[in-house]
C-alpha positions as CSV (number, residue, x, y, z in Angstrom):
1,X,100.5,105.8,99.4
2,X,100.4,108.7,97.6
3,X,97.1,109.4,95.1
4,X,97.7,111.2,91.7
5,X,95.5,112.5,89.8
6,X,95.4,112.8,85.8
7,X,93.2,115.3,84.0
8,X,92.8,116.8,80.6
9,X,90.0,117.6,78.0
10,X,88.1,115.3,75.9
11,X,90.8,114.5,73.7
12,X,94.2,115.2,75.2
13,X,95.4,112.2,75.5
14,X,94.9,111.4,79.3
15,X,94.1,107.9,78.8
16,X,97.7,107.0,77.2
17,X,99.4,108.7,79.2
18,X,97.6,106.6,82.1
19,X,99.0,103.3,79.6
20,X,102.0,104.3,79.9
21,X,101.5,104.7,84.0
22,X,100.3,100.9,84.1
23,X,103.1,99.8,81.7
24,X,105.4,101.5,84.7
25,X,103.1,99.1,87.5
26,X,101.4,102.0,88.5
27,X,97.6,101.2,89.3
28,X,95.3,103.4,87.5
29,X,91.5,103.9,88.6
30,X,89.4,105.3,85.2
31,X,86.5,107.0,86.9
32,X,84.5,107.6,84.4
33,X,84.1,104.0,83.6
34,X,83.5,103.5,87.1
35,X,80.9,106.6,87.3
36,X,79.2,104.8,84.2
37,X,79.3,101.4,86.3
38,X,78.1,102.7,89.1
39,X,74.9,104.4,88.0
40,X,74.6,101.2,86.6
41,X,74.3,99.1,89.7
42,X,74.0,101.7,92.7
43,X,70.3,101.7,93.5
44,X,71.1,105.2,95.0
45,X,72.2,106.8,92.3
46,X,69.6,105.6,90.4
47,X,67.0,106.6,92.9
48,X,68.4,110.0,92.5
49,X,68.9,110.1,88.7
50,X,64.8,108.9,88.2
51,X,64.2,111.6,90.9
52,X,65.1,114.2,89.1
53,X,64.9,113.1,85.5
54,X,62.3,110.3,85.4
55,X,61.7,106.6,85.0
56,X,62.6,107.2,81.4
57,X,65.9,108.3,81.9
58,X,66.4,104.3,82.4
59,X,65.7,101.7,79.9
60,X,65.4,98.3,81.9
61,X,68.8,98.7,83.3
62,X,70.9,100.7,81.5
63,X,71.2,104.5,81.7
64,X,70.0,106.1,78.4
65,X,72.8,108.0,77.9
66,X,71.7,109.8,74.6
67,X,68.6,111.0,76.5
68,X,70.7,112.2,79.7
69,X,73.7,114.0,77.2
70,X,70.9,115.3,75.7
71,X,69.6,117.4,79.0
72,X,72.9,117.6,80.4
73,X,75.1,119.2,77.5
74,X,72.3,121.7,77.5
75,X,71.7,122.6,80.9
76,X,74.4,123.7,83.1
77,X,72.0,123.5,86.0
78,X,70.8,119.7,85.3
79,X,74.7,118.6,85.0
80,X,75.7,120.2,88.4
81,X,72.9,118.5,89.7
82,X,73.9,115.0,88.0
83,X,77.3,115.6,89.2
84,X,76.1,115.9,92.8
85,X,74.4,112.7,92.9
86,X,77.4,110.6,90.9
87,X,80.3,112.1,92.2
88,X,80.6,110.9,95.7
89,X,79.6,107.8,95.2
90,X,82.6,107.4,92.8
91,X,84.7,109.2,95.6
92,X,83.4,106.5,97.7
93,X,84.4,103.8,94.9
94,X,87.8,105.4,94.8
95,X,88.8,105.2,98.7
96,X,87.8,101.4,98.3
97,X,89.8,101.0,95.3
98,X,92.6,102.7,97.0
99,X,92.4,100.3,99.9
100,X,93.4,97.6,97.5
101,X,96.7,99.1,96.5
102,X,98.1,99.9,100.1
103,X,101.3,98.4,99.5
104,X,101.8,100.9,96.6
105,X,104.0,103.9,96.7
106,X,101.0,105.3,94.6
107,X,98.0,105.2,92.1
108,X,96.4,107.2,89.9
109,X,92.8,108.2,89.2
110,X,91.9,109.3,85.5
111,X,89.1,111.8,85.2
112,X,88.3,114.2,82.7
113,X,86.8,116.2,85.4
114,X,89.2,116.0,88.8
115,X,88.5,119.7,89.0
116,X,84.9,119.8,88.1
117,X,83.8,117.3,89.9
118,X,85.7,118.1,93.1
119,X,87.9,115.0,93.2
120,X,90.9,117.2,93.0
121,X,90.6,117.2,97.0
122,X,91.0,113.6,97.5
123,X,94.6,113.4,95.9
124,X,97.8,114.7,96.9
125,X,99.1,115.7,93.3
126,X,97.5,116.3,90.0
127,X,99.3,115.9,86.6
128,X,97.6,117.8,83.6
129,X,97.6,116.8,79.9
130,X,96.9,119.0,77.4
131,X,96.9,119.6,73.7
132,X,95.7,122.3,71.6
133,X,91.8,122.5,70.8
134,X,91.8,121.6,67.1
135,X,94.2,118.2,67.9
136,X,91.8,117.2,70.6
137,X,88.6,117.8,68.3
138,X,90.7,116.1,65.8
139,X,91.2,113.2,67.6
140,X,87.9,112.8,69.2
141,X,86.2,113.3,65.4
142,X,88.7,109.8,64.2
143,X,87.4,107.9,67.4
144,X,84.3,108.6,67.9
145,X,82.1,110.2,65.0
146,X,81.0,113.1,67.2
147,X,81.0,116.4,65.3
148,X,83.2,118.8,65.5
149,X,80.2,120.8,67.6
150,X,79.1,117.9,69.9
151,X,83.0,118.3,71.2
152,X,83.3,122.1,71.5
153,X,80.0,121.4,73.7
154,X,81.6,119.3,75.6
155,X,84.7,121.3,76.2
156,X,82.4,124.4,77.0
157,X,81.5,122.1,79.9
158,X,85.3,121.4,81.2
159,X,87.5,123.8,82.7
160,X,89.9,125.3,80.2
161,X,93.7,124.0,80.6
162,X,95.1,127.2,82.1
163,X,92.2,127.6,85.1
164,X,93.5,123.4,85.3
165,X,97.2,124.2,85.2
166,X,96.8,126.6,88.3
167,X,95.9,123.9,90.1
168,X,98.4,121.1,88.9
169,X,101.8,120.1,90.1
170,X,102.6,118.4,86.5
171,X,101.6,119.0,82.9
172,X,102.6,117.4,79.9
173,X,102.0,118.9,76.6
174,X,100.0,115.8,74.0
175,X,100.5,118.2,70.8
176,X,101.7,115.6,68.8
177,X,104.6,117.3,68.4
178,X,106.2,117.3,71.9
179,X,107.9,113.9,72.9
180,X,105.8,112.8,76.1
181,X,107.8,109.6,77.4
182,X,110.5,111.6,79.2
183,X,107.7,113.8,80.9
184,X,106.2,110.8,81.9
185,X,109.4,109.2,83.2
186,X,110.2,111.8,85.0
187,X,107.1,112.4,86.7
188,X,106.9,108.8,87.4
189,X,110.2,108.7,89.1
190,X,109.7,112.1,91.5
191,X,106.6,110.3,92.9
192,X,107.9,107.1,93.1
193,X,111.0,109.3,95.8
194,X,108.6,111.1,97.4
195,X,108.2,109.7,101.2
């Protein structure tokens, strides 16, 4: 089985494309849902986070998210260190995912940060999507309500697309302008010959 991975900034558009990989069959594993589940339910993860960041950064069971985006969006140092306690737990969460999907001639794992986080090592190829900054804050802005400057802070904390596409086997281009199917096809049927 072979383990793709699908990256892009907030905003590009990795998330349909990985729609369109399901509409195909393909299995797709979100891992930021599953990082958000996780911390969650994995008392060592929590042990860590409270560790570091205190009782408080818990409210009964849930993860107070506001208060955590607040101290890691502006603190380099505290996100690395968040990322070190989350991280390979969801690698863990992955290879057990994985496990269910044997049969398949391969999945996918969606994360915004494959490079970031270091998850780029556990798959064999990595398909990048990208769009132009202004499109992504653009689409992000009609989603979600963030502000224009809550997303550039975001991005500041993601690898830009061309230190990504050094690293990537595919990229497809989500500039509303570009057609993305056949890139998608056609990425979907290399993997699906590769032995």
């Amino acid at each position: 089985m072979i383990r793709v991975g699908i990256t892009g900034g907030i905003g590009s558009g990795k998330s349909m494309v990985c729609q369109v990989f399901e509409k195909l069959g393909i299995p797709v594993y979100y891992a930021d849902p599953a990082a958000r589940e996780l911390i969650e339910r994995d008392p060592v993860i929590r042990h860590d986070l409270t560790a570091w960041l205190g009782e408080d950064i818990f409210s009964g069971d849930s993860l107070d998210r506001t208060k955590l985006a607040g101290i890691i969006f502006s603190n380099p140092e505290m996100l690395e260190m968040v990322n070190r306690i989350v991280h390979p737990r969801v690698a863990v969460d992955f290879e057990n995912w994985c496990a269910s999907f044997w049969n398949r001639h391969y999945v996918i794992q969606e994360s915004a940060i494959l490079f970031e986080s270091g998850a780029y090592r556990f798959v064999d190829r990595v398909i990048l999507v990208t769009a132009p900054e202004q499109v992504r804050i653009d689409r992000v802005m009609s989603r979600s309500g963030m502000t224009a400057d809550r997303i550039r802070a975001v991005m500041k904390n993601q690898f830009p697309d061309n230190k990504k596409a050094m690293r990537s086997q595919y990229i497809l281009n989500n500039d509303n302008k570009s057609l993305l199917l056949p890139g998608i096809l056609e990425i979907h049927s290399e993997l699906m010959q590769i032995s």
